[in-house]
N, C-alpha and C positions, 0 to 999 in steps of 0.2 A: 504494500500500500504506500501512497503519499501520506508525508506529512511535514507539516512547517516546523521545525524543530529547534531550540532555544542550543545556542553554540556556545554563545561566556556575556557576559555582562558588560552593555555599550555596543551588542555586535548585534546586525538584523539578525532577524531567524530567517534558516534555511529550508528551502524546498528538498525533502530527503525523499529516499525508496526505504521502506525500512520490513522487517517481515511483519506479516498479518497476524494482529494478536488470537491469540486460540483464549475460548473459556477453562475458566477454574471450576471445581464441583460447583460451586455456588454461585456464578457468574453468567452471565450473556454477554456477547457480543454483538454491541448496537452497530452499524451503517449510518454514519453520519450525515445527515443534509443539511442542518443546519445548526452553523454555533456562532455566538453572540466576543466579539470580540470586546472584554472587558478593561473599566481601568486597571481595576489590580493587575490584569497581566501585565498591561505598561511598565506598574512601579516595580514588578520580579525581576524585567531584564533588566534594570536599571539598579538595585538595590541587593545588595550580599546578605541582607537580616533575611528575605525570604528563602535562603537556600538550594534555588535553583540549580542542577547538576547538567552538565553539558548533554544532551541526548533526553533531555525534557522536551514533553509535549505538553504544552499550556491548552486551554482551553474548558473552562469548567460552567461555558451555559451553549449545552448543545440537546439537541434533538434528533431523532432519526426512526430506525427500524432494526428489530433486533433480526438478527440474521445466525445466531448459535447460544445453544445453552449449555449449561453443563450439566455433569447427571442428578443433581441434587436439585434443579430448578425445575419448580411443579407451580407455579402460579403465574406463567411465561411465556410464550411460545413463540418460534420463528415466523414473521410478518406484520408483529403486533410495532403499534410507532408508541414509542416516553418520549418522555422529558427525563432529563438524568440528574437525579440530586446530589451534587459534589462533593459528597460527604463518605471517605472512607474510613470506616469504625466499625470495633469488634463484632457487634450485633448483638452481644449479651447481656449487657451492662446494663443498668437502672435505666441510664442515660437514652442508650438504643431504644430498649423497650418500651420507653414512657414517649418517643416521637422527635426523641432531642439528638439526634448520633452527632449534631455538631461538640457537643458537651462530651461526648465520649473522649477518656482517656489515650485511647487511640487513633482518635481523628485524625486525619490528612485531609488538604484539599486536594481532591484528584482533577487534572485535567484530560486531556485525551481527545479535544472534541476538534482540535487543531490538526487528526487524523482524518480519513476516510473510514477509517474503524476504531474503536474503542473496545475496550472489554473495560468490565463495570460487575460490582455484585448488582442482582438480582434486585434486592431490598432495595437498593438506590432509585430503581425505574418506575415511572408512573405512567400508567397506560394513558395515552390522551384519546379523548372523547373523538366519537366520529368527525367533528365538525371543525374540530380543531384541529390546525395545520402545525408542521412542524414548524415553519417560520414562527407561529405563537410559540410551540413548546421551548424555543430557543430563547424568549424575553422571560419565560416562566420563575427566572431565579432573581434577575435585578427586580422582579417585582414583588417577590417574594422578601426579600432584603428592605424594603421598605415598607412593606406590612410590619414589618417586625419593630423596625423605627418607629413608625407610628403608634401602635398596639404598644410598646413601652412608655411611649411620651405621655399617654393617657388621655389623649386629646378627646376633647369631650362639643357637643353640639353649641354651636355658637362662637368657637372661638378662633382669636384671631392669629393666623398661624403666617411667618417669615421661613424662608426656606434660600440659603447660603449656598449660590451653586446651582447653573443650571445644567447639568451634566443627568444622564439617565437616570440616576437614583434622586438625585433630585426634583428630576421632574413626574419619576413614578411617584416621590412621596405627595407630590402635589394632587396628584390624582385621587389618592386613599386621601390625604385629608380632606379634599373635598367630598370625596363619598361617604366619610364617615360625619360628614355635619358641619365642619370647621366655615365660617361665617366668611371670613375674608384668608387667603392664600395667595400672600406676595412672594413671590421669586425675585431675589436679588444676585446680578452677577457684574462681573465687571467687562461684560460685552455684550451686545445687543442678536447676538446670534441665532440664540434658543428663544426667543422673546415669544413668538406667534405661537411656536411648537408648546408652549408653558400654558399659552392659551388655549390649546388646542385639548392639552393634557387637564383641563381643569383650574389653574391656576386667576385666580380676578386682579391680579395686577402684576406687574415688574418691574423692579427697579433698576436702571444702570449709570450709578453717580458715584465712582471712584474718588473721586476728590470731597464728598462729605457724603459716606453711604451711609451713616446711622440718622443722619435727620431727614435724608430724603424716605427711607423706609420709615421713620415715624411717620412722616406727610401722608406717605402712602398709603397707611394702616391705618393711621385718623388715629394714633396711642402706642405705646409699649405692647410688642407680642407678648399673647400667652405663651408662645412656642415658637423658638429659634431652634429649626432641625440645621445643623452645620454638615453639608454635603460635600463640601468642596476638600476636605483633608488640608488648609493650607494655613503654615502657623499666623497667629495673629487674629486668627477669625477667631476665637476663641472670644478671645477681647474682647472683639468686637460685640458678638452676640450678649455678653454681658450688660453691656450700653443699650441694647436693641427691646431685652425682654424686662419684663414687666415686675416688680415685686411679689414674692413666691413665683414666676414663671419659672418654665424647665426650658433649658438647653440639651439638646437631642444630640449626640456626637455618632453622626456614619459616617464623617470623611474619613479617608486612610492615611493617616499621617505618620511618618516614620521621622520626621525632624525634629530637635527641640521645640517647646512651645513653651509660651512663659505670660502669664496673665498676673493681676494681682490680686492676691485673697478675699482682700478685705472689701473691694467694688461687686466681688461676688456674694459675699459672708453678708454684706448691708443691704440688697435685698432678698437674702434667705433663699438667693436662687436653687433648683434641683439640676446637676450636674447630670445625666444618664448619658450613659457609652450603647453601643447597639454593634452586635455584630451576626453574623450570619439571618439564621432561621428555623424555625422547625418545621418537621416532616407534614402539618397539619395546615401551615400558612403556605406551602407551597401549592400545598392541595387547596388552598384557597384562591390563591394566584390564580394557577388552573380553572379554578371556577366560571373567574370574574369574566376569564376569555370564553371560558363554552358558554357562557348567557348571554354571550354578546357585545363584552363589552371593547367599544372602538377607541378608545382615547388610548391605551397601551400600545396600539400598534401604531401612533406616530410616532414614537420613539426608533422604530426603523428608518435609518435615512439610506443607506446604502447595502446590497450584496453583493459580494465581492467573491470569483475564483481563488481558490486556494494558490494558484499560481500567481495572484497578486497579492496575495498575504505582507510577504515581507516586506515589500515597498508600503501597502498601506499602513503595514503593523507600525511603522518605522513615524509615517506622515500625523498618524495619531498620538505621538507625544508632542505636537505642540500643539496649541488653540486651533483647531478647526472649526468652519460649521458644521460637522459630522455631530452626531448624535449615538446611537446605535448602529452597528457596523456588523452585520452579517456574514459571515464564511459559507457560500455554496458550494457546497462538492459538484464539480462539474458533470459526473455521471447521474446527477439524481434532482434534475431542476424539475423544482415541481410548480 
């Protein structure tokens, strides 16, 4: 099989021939059609704290058709299309069993979907409803990542919610707050790129005022947010969001930041703000993710801007570390355009 494969750190990834993964007892082997080209992948080739080993294949929001089981796989079968939850862990543990295998002791993030084949346990795949395309099962997980943002923040009917970062998780959170009640949902970034697609996603305003972003988003909001979700990963927002939310508000943290960051205590301590970090998801919100598409819902799928041949991988992978108006970015295996 092909696949885009991660070489060393600073270097594009490479277009390889590599052999065709076989199943484990408890494993399938999906046929990839489509996989979501994510930020985290960006900060792995970029960054030594995530561990990446030369002969990696990134790729952890794909879809497809299983094509092999192994003997121990009885709830399965070859033809059926998932969505693949990234979550490699034991399967035994409290953790597993309760819906949570991100939590597992054993987790890894698997990728694989940067393949024309993957192999996957079993338990990881979610059968997608008739109606539902693999291009959906491919956004299934950044949406799922910000149910989980949200469903932590507590965000409750009526309120009014700032969202740091118009990037895909961003703009999915804006979706779910709006679905879940949230009265007013401003998107603030410091480029006017993702502006319409934020409206598209549910979002009732935007802001993009670099040079005084906290008073312009008060204007915006007509008050202090109840809820600064920080989407963007980039230090200083932190800060920021402090100034932004409201006495007793929560700051929401899903950017991915791996650099210092330095705020002051006491601007947080004085209005008794709630600090919540969010990462992954559980097996239950993904399944809810999933839902939201089989009933139809259309504002997720403008988060798709482009699909892209695995034979332009590298060059695109490469063009998405700096500011594009790219949104979500697809991987089509060329044998399988559907």
């Amino acid at each position: 099989m092909r696949a885009a494969v991660f070489h060393a750190l600073h270097r594009p990834l490479e277009v390889r021939e590599l052999t065709d993964p076989t199943p484990g007892a408890d494993e399938v082997v999906v046929q990839v059609e489509r996989c979501g080209i994510c930020g985290s992948d960006l900060h792995m080739t970029e960054d030594a704290v995530f561990g990446l080993c030369p002969g990696d294949v990134l790729g952890h929001e794909y879809a497809g058709e299983i094509v092999g089981c192994g003997q121990e796989v009885t709830s399965l079968r070859p033809g059926q299309r998932v969505s693949v939850m990234p979550f490699r862990s034991c399967g035994r543990c409290l953790s597993c069993l309760s819906g949570e295998p991100a939590w597992c002791r054993q987790m890894v993030l698997e990728g694989g979907g940067y393949g024309e084949y993957a192999a996957t346990a079993a338990r990881q795949c979610i059968p997608l409803p008739e109606g539902v395309s693999t291009r959906d099962g491919a956004i299934v997980e950044p949406l799922a990542v910000a149910l989980h943002g949200v469903q932590l923040s507590g965000l409750r009917p009526g309120d009014r919610v700032l969202i740091l970062g118009a990037g895909p998780i961003g703009l999915a959170v804006a979706f779910w707050a709006r679905r879940f009640g949230a009265r007013q949902v401003v998107v603030q970034d410091i480029a006017r790129y993702q502006e319409a697609r934020a409206g598209d996603m549910g979002a009732t305003g935007f802001v993009c005022a670099p040079d005084e972003p906290v008073a312009a988003a008060t204007r915006q909001l007509g008050g202090e947010a109840d809820i600064v979700f920080e989407c963007a990963g980039v230090p200083g927002l932190i800060a920021q969001a402090i100034e932004q939310v409201r006495p007793h508000g929560t700051i929401l943290l899903l950017g991915l930041c791996t650099r210092p960051d330095a705020f002051v205590p006491f601007a947080a301590l004085s209005k008794e703000i709630r600090l919540q970090t969010a990462a992954f998801f559980s097996r239950r919100e993904y399944e809810s993710a999933l839902d939201v598409l089989d009933a139809g819902a259309v504002e997720p799928r403008h988060l798709i801007t482009e699909m892209v041949p695995l034979a332009n991988v590298p060059a695109v992978f490469e063009a998405l570390k700096s500011r594009t108006r790219q949104c979500k970015v697809l991987i089509s295996h060329e044998q399988q355009q559907l």
